[in-house]
BARO-329839 format. One record per residue: residue in three letters; residue number from 1; z, y, x of N, C-alpha, C, O in turn. Coordinates in Angstrom, 2 decimals. Last residue first. Layout:
N
> ala, NUM, Z, Y, X, Z, Y, X, Z, Y, X, Z, Y, X
...
# end
This chain:
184
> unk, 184, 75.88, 92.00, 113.72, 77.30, 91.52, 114.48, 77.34, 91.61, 115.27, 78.35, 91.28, 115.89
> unk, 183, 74.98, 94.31, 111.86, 75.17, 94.17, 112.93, 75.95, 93.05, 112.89, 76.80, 93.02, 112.00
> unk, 182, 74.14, 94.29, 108.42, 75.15, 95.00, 109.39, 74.85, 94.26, 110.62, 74.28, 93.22, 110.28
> unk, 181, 71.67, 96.20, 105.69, 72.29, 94.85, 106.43, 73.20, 95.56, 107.61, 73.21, 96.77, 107.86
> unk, 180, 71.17, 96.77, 102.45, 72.01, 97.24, 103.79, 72.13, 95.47, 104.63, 72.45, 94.31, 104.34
> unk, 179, 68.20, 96.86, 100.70, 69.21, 96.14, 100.58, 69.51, 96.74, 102.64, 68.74, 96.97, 103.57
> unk, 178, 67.74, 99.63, 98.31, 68.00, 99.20, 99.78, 68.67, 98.13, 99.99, 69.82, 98.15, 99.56
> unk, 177, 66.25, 101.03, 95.75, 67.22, 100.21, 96.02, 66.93, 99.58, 97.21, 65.88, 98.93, 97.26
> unk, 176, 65.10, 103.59, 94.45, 64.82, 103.30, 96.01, 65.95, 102.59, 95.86, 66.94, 103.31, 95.80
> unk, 175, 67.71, 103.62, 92.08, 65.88, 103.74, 92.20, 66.20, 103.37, 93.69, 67.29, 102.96, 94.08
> unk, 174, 69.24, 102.85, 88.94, 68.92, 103.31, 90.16, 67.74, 102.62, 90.76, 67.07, 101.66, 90.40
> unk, 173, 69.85, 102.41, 86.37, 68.92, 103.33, 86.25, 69.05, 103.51, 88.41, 68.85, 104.63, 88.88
> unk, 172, 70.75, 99.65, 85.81, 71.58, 101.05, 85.70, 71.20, 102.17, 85.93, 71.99, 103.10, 85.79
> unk, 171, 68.28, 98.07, 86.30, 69.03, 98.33, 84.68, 69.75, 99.64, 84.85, 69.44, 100.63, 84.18
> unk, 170, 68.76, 98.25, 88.84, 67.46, 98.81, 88.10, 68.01, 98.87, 86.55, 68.02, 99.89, 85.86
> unk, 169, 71.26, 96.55, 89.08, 70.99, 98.40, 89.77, 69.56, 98.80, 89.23, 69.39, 100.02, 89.27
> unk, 168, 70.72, 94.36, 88.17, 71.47, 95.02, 87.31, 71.39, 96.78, 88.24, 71.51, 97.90, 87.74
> unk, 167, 68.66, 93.63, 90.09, 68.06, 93.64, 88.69, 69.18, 94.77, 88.12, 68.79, 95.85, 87.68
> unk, 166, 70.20, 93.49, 92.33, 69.37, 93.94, 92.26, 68.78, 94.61, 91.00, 68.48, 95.80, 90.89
> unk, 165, 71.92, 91.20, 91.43, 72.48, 92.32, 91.29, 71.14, 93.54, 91.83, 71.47, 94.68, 91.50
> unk, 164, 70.27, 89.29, 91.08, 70.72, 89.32, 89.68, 71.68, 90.99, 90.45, 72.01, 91.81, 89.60
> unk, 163, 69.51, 88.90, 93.35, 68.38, 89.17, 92.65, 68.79, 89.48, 91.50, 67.96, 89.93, 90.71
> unk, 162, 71.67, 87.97, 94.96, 71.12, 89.31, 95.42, 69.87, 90.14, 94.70, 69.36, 91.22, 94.98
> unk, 161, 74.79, 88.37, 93.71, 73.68, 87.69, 93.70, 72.61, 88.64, 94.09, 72.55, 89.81, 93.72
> unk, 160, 78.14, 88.47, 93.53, 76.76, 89.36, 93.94, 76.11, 87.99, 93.96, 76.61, 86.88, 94.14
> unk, 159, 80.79, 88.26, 92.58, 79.73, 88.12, 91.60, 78.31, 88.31, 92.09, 77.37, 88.33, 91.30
> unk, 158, 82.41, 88.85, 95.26, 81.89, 87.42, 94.20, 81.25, 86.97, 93.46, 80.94, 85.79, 93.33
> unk, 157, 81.23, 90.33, 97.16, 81.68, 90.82, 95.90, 81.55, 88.92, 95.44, 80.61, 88.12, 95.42
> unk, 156, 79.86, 90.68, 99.58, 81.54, 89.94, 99.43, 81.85, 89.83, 97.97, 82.82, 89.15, 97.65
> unk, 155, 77.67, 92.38, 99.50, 77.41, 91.27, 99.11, 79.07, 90.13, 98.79, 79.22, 89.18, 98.03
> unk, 154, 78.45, 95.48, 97.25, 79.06, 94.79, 98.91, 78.62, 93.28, 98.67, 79.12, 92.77, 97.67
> unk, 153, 76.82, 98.03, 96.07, 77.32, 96.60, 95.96, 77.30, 95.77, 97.14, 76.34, 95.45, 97.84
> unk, 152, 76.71, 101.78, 96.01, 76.73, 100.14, 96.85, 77.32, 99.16, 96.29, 78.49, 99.37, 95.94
> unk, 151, 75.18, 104.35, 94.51, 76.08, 103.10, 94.21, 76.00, 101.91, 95.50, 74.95, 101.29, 95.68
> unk, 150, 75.02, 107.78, 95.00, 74.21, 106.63, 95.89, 75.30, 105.26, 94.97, 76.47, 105.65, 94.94
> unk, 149, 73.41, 110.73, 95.21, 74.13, 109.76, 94.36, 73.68, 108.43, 94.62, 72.54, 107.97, 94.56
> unk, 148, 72.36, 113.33, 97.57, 72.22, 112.57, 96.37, 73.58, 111.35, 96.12, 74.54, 111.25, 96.88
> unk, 147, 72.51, 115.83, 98.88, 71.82, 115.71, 97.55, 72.12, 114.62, 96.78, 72.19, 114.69, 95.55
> unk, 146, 74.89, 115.43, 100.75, 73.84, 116.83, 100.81, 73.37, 116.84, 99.20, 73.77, 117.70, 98.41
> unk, 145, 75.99, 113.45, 101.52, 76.37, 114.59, 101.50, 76.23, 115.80, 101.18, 76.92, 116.82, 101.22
> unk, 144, 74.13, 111.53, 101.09, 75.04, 111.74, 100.03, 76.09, 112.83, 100.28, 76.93, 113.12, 99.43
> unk, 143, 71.65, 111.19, 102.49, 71.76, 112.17, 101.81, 73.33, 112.35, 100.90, 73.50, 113.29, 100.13
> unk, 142, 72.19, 108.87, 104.54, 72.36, 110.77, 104.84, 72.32, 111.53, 103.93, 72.82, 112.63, 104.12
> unk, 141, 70.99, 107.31, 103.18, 72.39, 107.07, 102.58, 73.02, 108.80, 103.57, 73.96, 109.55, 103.28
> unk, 140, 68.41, 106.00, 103.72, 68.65, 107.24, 102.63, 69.87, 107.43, 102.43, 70.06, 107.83, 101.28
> unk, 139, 68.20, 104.34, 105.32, 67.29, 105.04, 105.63, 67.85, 107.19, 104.76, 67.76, 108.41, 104.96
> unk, 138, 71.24, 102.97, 106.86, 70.30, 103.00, 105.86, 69.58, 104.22, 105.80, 70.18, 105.23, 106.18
> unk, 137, 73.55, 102.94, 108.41, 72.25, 102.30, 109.07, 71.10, 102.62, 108.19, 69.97, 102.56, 108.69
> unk, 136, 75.49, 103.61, 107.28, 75.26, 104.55, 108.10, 73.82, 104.17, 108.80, 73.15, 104.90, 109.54
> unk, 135, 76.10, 101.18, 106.38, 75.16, 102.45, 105.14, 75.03, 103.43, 106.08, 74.31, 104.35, 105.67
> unk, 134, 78.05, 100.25, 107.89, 76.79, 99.67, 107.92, 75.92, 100.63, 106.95, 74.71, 100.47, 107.14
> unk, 133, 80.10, 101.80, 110.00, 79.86, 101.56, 108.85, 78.45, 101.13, 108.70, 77.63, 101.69, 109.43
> unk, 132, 82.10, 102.63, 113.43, 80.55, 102.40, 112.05, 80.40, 101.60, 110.71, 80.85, 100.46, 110.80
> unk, 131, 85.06, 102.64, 113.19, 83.86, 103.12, 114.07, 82.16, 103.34, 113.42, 81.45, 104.30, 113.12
> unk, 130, 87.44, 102.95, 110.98, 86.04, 101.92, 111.34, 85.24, 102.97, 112.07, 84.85, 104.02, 111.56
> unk, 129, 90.85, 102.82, 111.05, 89.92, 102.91, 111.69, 88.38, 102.21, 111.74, 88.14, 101.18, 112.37
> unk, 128, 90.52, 102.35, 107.16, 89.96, 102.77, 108.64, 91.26, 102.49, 109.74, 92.37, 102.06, 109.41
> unk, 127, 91.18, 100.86, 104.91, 90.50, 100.37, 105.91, 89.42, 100.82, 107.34, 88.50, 100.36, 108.02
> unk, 126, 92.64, 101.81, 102.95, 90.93, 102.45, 102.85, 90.26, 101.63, 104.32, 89.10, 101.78, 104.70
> unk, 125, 94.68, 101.07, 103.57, 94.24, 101.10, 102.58, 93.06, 101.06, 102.51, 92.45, 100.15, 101.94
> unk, 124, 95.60, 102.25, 106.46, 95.34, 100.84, 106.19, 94.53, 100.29, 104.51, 93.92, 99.23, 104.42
> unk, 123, 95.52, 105.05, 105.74, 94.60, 104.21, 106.80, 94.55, 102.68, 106.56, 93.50, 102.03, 106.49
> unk, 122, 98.05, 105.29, 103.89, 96.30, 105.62, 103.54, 95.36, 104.73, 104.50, 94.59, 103.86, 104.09
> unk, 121, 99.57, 104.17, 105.86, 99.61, 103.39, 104.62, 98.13, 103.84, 104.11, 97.20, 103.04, 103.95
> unk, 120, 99.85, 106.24, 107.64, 99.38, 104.76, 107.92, 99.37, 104.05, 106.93, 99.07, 102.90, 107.25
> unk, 119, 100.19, 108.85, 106.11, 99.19, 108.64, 107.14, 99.02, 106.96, 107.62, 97.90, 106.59, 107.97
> unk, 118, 102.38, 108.25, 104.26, 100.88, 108.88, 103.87, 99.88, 108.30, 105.10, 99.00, 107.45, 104.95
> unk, 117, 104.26, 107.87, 106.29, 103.71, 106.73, 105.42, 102.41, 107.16, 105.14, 101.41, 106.61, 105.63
> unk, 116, 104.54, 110.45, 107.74, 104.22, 109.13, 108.30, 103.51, 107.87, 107.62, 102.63, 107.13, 108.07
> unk, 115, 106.00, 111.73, 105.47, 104.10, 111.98, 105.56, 103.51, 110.97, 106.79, 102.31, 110.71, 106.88
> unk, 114, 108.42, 110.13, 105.13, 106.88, 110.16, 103.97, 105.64, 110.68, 104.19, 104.58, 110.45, 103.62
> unk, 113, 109.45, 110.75, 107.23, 109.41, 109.44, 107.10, 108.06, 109.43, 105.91, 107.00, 108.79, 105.96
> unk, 112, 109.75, 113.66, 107.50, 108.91, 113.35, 108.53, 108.18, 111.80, 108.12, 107.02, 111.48, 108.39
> unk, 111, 111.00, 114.29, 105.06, 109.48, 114.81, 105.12, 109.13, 114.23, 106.17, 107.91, 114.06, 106.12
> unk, 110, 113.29, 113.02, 105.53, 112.60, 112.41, 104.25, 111.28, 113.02, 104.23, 110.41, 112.52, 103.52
> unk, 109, 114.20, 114.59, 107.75, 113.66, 112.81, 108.24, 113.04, 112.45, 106.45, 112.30, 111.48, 106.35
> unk, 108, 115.06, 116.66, 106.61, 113.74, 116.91, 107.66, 112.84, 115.31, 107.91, 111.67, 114.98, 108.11
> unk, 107, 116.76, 115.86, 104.80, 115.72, 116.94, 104.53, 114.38, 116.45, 105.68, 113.22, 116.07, 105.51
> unk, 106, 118.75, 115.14, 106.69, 118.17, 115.09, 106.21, 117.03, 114.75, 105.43, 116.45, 113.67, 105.39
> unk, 105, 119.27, 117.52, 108.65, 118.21, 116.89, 109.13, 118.10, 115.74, 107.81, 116.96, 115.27, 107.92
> unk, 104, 120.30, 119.42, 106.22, 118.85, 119.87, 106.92, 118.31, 118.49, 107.74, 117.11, 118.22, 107.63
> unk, 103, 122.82, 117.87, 105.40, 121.62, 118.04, 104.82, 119.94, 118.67, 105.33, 118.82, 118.41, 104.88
> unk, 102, 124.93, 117.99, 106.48, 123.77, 116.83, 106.69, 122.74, 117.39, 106.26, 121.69, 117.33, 106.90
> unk, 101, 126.50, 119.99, 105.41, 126.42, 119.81, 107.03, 125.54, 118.78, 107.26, 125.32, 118.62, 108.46
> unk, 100, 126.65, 119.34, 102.94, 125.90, 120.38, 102.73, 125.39, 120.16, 104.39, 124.19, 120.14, 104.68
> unk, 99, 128.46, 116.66, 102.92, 126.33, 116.46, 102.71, 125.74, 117.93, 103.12, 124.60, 117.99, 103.58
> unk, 98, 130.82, 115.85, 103.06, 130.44, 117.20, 103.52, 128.79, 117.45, 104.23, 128.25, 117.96, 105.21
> unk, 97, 132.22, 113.61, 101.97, 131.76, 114.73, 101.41, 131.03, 116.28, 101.84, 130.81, 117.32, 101.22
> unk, 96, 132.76, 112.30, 104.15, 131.22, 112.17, 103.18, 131.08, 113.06, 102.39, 129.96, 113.41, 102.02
> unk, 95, 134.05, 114.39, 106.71, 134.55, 112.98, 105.65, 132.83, 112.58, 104.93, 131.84, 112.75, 105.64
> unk, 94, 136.17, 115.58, 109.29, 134.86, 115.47, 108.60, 134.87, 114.26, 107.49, 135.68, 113.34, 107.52
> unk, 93, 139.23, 117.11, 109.27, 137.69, 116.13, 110.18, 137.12, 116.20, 108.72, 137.43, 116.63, 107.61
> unk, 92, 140.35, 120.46, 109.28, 140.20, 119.29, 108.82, 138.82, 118.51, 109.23, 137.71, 119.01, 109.45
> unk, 91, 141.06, 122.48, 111.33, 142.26, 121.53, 111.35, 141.66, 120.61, 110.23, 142.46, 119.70, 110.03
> unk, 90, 138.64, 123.92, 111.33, 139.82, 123.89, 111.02, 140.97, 123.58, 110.63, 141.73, 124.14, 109.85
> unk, 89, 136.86, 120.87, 112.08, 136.34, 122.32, 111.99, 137.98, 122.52, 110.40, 138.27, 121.92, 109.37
> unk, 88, 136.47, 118.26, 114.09, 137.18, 119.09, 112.94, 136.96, 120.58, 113.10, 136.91, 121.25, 114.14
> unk, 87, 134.18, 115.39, 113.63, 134.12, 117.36, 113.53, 135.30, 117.47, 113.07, 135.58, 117.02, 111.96
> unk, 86, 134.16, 112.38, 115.23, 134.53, 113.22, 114.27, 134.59, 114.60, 113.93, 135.78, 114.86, 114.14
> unk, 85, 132.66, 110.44, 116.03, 132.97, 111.31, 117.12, 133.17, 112.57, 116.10, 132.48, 113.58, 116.15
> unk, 84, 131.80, 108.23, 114.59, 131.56, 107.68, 116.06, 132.74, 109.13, 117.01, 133.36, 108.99, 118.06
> unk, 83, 131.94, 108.69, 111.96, 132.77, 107.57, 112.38, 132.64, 107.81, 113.87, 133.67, 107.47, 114.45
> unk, 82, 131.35, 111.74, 111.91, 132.54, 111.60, 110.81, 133.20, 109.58, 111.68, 134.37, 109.27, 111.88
> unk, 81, 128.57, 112.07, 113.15, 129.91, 113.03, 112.81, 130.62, 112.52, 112.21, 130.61, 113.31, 111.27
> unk, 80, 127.25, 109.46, 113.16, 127.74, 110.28, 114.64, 128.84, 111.33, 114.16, 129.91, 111.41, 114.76
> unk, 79, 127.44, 108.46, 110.95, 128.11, 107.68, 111.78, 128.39, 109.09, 113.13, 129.41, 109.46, 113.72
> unk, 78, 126.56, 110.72, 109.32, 127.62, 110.14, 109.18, 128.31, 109.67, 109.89, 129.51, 109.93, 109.95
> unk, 77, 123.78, 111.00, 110.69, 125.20, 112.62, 110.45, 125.76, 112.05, 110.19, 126.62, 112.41, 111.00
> unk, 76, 122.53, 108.51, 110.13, 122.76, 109.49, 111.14, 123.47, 110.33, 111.31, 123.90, 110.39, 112.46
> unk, 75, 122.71, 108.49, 107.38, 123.65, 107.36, 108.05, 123.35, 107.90, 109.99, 124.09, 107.52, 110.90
> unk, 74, 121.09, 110.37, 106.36, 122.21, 110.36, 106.49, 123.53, 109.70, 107.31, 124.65, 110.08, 107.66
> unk, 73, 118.57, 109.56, 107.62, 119.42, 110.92, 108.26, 120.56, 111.38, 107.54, 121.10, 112.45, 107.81
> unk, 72, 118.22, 107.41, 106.64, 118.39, 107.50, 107.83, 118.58, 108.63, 108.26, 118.80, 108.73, 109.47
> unk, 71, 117.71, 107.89, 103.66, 118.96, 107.12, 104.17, 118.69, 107.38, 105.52, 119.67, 108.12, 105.62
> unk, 70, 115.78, 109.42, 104.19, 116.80, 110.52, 103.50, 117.66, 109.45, 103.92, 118.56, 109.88, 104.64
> unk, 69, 113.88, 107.83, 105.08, 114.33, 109.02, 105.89, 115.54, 109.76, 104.94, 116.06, 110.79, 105.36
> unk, 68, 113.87, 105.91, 102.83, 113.85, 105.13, 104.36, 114.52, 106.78, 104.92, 115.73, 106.80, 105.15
> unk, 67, 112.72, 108.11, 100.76, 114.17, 106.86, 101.03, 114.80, 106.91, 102.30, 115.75, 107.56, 102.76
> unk, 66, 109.72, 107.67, 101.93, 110.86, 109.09, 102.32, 112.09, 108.83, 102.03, 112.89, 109.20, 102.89
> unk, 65, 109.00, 105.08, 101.90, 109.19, 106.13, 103.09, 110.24, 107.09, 102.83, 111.32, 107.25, 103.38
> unk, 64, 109.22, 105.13, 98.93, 110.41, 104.24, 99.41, 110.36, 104.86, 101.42, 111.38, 105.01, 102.09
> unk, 63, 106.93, 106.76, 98.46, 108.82, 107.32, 97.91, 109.59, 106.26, 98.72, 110.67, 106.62, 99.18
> unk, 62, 104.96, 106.03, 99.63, 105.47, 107.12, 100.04, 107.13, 107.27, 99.50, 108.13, 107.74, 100.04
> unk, 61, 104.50, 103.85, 98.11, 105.28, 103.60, 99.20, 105.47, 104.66, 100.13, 105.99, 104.48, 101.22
> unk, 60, 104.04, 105.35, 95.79, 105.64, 103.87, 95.58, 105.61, 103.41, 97.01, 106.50, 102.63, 97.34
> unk, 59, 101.73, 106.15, 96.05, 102.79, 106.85, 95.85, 104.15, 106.22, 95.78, 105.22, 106.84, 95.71
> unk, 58, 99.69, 104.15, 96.79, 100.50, 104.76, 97.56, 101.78, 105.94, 97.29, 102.54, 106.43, 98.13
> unk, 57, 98.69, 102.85, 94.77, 100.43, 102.07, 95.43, 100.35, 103.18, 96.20, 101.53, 103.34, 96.48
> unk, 56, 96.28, 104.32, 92.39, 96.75, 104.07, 93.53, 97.80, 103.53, 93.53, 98.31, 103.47, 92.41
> unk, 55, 95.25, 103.04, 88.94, 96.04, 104.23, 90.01, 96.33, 103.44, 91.03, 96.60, 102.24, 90.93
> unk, 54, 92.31, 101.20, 89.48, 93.72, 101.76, 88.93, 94.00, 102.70, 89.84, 93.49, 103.09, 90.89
> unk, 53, 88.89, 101.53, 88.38, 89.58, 101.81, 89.36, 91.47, 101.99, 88.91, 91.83, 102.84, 88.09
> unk, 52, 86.47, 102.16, 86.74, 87.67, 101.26, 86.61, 88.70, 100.78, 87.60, 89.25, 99.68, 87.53
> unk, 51, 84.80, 103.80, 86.78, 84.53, 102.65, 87.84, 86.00, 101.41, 87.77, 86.34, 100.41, 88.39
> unk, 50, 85.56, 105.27, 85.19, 84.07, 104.69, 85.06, 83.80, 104.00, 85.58, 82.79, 103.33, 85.36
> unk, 49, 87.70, 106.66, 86.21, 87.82, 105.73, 85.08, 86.59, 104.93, 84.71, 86.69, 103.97, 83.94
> unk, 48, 86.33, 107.91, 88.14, 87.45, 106.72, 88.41, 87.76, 105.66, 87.66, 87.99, 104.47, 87.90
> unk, 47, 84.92, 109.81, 87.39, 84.50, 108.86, 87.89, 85.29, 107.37, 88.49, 84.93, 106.31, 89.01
> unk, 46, 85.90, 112.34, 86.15, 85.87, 111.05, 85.53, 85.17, 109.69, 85.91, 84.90, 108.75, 85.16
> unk, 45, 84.16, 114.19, 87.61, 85.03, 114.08, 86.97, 84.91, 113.04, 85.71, 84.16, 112.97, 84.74
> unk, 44, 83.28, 114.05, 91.05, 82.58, 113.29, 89.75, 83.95, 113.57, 88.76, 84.96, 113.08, 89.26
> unk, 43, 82.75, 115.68, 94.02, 83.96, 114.93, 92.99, 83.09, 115.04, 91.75, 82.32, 115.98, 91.51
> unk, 42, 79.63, 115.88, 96.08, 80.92, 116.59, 94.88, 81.96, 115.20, 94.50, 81.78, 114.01, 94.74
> unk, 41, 77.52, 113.75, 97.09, 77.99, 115.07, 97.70, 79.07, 115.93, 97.31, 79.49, 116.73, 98.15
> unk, 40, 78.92, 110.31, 96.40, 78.75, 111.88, 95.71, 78.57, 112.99, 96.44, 79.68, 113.51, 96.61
> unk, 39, 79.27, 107.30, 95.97, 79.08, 108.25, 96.81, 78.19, 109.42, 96.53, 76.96, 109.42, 96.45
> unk, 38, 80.86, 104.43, 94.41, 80.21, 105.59, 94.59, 80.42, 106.23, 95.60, 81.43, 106.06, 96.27
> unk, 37, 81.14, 100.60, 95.51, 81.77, 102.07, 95.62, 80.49, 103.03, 95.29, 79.35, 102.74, 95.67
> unk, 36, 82.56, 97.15, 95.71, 81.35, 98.35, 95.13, 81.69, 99.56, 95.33, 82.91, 99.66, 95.32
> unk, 35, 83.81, 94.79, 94.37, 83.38, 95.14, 95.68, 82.49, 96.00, 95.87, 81.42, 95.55, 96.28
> unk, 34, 83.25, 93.75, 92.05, 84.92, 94.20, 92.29, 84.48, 95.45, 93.26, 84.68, 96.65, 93.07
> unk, 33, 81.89, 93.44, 89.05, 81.50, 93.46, 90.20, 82.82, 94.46, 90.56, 83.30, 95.41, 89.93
> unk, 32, 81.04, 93.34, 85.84, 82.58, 92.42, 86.48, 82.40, 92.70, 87.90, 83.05, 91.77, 88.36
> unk, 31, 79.76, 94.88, 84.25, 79.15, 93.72, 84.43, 80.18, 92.77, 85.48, 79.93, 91.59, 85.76
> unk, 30, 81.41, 97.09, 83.79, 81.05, 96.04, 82.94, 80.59, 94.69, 83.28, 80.93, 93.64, 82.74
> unk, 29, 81.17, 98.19, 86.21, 82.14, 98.27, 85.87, 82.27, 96.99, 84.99, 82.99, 96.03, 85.27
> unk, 28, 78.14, 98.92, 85.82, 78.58, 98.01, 87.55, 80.75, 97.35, 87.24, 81.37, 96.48, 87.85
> unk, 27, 78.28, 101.03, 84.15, 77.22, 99.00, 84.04, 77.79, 98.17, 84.99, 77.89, 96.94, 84.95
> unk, 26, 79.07, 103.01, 85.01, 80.03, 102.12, 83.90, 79.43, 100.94, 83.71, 79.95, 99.96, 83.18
> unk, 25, 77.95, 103.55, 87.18, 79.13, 103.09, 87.50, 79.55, 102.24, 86.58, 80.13, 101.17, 86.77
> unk, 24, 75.59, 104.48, 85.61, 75.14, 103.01, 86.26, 76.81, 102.68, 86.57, 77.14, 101.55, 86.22
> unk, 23, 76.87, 106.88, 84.55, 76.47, 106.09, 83.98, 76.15, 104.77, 83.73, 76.20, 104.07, 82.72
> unk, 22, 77.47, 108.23, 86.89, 78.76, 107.85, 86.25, 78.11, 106.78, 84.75, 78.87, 106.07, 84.07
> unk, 21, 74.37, 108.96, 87.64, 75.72, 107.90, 88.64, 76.56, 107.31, 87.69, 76.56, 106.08, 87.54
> unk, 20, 73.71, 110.36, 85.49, 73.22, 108.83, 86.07, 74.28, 108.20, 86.80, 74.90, 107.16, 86.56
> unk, 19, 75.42, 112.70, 86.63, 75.25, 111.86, 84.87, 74.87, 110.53, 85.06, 75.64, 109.61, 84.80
> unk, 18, 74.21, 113.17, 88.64, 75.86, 112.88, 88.54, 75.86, 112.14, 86.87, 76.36, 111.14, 86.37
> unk, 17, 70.77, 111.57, 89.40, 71.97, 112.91, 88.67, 73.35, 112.39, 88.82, 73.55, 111.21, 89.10
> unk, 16, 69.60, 109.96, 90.18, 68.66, 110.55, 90.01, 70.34, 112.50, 89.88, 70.54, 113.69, 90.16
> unk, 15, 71.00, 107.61, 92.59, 70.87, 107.69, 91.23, 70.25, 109.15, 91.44, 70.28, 109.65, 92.56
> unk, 14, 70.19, 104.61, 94.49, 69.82, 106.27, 94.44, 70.28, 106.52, 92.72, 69.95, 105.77, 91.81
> unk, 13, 71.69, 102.00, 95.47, 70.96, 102.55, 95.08, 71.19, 103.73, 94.98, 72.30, 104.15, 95.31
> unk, 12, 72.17, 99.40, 98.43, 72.10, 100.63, 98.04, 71.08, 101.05, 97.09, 69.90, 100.81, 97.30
> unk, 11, 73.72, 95.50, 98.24, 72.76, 96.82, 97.79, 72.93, 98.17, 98.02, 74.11, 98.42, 97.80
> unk, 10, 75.10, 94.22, 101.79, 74.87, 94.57, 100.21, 73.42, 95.49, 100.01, 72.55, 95.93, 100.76
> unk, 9, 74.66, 92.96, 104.10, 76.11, 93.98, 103.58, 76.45, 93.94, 101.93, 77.43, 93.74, 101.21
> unk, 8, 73.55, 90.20, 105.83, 73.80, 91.36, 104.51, 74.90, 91.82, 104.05, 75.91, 91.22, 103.68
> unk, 7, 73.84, 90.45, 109.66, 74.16, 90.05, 108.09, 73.86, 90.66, 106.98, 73.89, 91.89, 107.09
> unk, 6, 71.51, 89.81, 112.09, 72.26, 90.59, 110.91, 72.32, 89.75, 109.68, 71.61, 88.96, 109.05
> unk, 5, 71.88, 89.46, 115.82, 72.35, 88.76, 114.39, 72.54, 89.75, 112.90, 73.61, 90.33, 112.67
> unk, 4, 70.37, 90.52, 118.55, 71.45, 90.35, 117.28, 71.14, 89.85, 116.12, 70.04, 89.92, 115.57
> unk, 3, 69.18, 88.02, 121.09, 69.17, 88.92, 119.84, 70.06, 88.98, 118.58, 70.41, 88.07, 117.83
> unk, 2, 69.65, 88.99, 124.55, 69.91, 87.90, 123.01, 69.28, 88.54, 122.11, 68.83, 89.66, 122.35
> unk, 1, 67.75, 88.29, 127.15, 68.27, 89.17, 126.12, 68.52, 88.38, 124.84, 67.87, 87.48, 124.29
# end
């Protein structure tokens, strides 16, 4: 039998309140650490900006998706009706001007092409598909659905140190600090 191998993931800490959380976020923010995330049973208002987080890309590649489908269901009704196999509908063919006769599909390929994006562009973002997650291993990290406020520092982080980021999660007021380890 072999034996597995674990790596360190990082820190888990407990914060006491949503106040605390968004509090230690803004130390973890300050102190330059990239690789890190909250976890809230609720939405935190104003927890984004506390964690210094920018606005999302996915809205600039949802619009150039749905583009992608508004040009492709035009140049669809175009070429097939008007160059490949022409409509005449009363003695006159078909020309570009006649978008109102395009327009449902469309319509339909700029909603099919953008919520396609949504869905594989989010996934790749956030980096799922993940089967397990290593905080899923931790003694206390069940609660963040339920009760509590949790900060992780990912050891990848560049700045992690495991005694100097330790220290700075007790500075930020978190408690039962866990260090996560993962499987290989």
């Amino acid at each position: 039998m072999s034996k597995s191998v674990k790596r360190v993931y990082g820190y888990l800490a407990e914060f006491e309140s949503a106040s605390a959380l968004y509090k230690g976020a803004e130390k973890m923010r300050d102190a330059g650490l990239k690789k890190w995330d909250c976890y809230s049973p609720y939405p935190i208002h104003g927890l984004d900006d506390a964690m210094g987080l920018r606005r999302s890309i996915l809205p600039y590649f949802v619009f150039f998706g749905g583009s992608t489908g508004l040009l492709t269901g035009f140049s669809l009704a175009y070429i097939t009706q008007v160059v490949i196999y022409p409509t005449v509908v009363q003695a006159k063919p078909s020309n570009i001007f006649t978008t109102s006769a395009f327009f449902p599909i469309m319509f339909e390929l700029t909603i099919l092409f953008a919520g396609f994006t949504v869905l594989f562009c989010l996934l790749g973002l956030i980096g799922l598909p993940r089967l397990n997650h290593p905080l899923f291993a931790s003694r206390q990290f069940h609660r963040a659905t339920d009760d509590g406020f949790f900060i992780a520092v990912e050891a990848r982080d560049p700045n992690f140190s495991p005694e100097d980021t330790k220290a700075l999660l007790q500075e930020a007021g978190g408690t039962n600090i866990e260090l996560v380890e993962e499987e290989d």
